[in-house]
N, C-alpha and C positions, 0 to 999 in steps of 0.2 A: 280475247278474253271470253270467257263462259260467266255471265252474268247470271246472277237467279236471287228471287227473294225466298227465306226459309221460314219455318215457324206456322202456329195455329192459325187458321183460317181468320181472317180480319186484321191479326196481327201478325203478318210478315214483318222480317229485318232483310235487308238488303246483304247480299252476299256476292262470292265468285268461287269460281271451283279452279283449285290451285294443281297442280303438274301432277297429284299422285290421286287424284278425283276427289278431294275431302271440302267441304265448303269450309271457307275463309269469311268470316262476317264483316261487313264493310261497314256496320253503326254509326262506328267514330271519323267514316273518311265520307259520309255523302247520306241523307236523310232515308233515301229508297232509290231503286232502280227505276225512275221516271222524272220528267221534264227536262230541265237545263244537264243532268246527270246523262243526259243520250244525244246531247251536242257532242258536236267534235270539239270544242273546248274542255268540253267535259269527262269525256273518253280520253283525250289528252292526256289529264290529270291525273285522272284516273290509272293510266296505265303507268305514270310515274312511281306507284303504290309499291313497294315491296311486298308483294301475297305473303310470303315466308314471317315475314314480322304481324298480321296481322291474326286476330283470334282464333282459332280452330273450334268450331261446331261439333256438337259430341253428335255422332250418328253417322250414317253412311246417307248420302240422299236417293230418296225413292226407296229406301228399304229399312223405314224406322224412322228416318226424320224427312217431313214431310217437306215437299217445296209448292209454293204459290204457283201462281202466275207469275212469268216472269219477270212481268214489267208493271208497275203501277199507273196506276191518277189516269188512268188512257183516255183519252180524250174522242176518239175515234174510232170503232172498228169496224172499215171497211173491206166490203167484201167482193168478189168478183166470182159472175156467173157463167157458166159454159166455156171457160177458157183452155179445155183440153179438147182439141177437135173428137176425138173418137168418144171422150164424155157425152160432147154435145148427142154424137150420134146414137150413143145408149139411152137416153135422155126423151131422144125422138124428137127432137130441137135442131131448128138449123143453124150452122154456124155465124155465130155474133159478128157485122161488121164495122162494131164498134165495143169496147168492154161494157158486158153485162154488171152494174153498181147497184148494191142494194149494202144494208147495214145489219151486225148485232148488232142487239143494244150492248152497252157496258156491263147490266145486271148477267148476262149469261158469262161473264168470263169465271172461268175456275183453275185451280192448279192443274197439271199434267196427268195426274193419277187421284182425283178427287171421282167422286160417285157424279155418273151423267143421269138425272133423272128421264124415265118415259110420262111425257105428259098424262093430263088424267085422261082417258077416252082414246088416247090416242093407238092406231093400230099401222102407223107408218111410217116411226122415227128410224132416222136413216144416218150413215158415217160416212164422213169425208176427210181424208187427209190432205192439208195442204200446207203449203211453203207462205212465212206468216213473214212478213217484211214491216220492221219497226220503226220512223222516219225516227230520225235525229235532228239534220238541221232544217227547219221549217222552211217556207217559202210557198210563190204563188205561180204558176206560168211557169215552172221548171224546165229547161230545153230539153230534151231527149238525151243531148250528149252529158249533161250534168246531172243527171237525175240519181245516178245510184253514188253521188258523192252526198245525198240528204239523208242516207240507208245509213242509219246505226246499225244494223244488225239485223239477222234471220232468227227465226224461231219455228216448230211446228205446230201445227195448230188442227184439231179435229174439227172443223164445220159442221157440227151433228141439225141434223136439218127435218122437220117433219113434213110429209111430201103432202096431205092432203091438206095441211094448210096451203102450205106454199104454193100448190098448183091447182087447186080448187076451189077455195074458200072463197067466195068472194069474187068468182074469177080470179083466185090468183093473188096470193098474200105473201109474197117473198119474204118482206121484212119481219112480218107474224108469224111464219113458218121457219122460222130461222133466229129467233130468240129466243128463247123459252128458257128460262134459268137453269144453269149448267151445260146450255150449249154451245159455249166455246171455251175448254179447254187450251190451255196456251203454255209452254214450254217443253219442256224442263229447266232451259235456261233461253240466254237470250247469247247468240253468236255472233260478235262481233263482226261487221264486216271485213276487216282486213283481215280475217281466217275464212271467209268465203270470198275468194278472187274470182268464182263465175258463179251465180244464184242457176245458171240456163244448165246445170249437168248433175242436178243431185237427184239421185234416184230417193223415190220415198213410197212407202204401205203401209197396207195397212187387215191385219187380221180379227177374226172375231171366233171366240172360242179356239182357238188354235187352227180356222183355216183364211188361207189368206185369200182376200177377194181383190184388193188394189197392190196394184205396181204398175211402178210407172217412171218418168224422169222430167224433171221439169225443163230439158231439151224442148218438147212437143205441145209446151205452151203455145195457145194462139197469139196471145199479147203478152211481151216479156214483162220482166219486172223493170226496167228503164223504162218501156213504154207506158203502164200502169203508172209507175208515180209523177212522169209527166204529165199524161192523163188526167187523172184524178186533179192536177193542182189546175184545171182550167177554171174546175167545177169549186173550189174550194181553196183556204188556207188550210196546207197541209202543216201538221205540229208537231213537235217533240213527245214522241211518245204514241202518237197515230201507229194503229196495225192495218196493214193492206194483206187479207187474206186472199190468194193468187188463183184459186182454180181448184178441181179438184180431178186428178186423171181418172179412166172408165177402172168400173168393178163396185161402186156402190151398188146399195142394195134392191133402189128401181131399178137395176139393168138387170138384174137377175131374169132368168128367165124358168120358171116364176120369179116375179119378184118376190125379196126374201127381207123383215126390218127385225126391227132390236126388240127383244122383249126383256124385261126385266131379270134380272139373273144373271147375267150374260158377260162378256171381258171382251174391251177391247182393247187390243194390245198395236200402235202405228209408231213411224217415226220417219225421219228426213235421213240421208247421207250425213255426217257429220254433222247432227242438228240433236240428237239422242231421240229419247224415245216419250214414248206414254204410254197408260195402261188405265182404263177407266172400268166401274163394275158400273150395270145398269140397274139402276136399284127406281121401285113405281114413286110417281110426286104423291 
């Protein structure tokens, strides 16, 4: 299933996108696409739905009718750093021997195609595509071998990141360089995990103005996504509805050589292998 919420910003309706791409509105079968609804209980039930009998949404999505963020009420969006070796080394960072953990806050999540603001002052905001892993069934201490049975689903996700917070400010402001409202875009929809049988082979980029700076495959992660949600639950109760943003491969815009960032005006256009796309304009806070 292609999960996604539709409608004006604050007020999404919980939806799916049915066999010929048209959103189907889920209203009457489940509140929104978050918490107990991203159980495997719930997915369950879920997928009992006949899509064909349920309402059709007037518009095409992405092109006239807008979609949220995929998933609601998130409780969590965790992030991971330097987890593509040849990142790390454009980065000029030596490879992690353990997962780099920092967080958005929740205030930066936005739709797929919603405007990513440039901080005020800021002269270093920077794009990242990565592979957005959305738990489903909670837990703590997850084993390695059971960990991608707690994954609801993939999604992709832009990590838009400002570097002189991040690696300056303060010495070093990961979590302040990496929130800043509208800096996590998330969808278009949310992909069910039993339509991704391997998260380790989807190629995903990502362009701006029409040239492409990232490609890449999430094969050449340093720490997979089993190990990542295992991971993470040592440090925490992982929840229904939790995003684990995975890495992001080399070609962001510190690697440039000059480095090269986002100024206002600007499109960027990314997406996953079977995960669809996004398109954001870069409009000043």
């Amino acid at each position: 299933m292609k999960l996604l919420r539709h409608g004006p910003r604050g007020q999404e309706r919980p939806g799916v996108l049915d066999a010929d791409g048209r959103v189907r509105d889920l209203s009457a079968v489940v509140p929104d696409i978050a918490g107990d609804v991203l159980t495997a209980a719930g997915l369950a039930r879920l997928r009992e739905v006949d899509v064909a009998t349920l309402p059709l949404v007037p518009g095409t999505p992405q092109d006239g009718l807008r979609l949220g963020p995929c998933v609601g009420a998130v409780g969590k969006f965790i992030c991971i750093g330097l987890n593509y070796a040849d990142h790390a080394a454009e980065s000029g960072m030596p490879l992690p021997a353990e997962p780099v953990v920092f967080s958005k806050w929740t205030s930066a999540i936005v739709g797929p195609d919603d405007d990513v603001e440039i901080p005020r002052g800021s002269t270093r905001t920077d794009w990242e595509v990565e592979l957005g892993v959305v738990i489903g069934t909670g837990g703590r201490y997850i084993a390695q071998a059971d960990a991608l049975a707690h994954v609801a689903g993939y999604c992709v996700v832009n990590d838009v990141s400002e570097r002189e917070i991040q690696l300056e400010r303060g010495g070093g402001q990961w979590d302040k360089g990496k929130g800043h409202d509208t800096f996590g875009p998330i969808g278009p929809w949310l992909v069910t995990a039993d339509e991704v049988p391997d998260p380790q082979v989807l190629d995903l980029w990502l362009e701006v103005d029409g040239h492409r700076f990232q490609n890449g495959n999430t094969r050449t992660m340093v720490f997979q996504v089993a190990q990542l949600v295992s991971y993470l639950s040592r440090f925490m109760s992982l929840q229904p509805g939790d995003i684990i943003s995975t890495g992001t491969p080399p070609g962001v815009g510190l690697g440039q050589k000059p480095p090269r960032y986002l100024v206002a005006g600007q499109t960027m256009h990314l997406g996953i292998q079977g995960l669809g796309e996004q398109r954001q304009r870069t409009v000043a806070a």
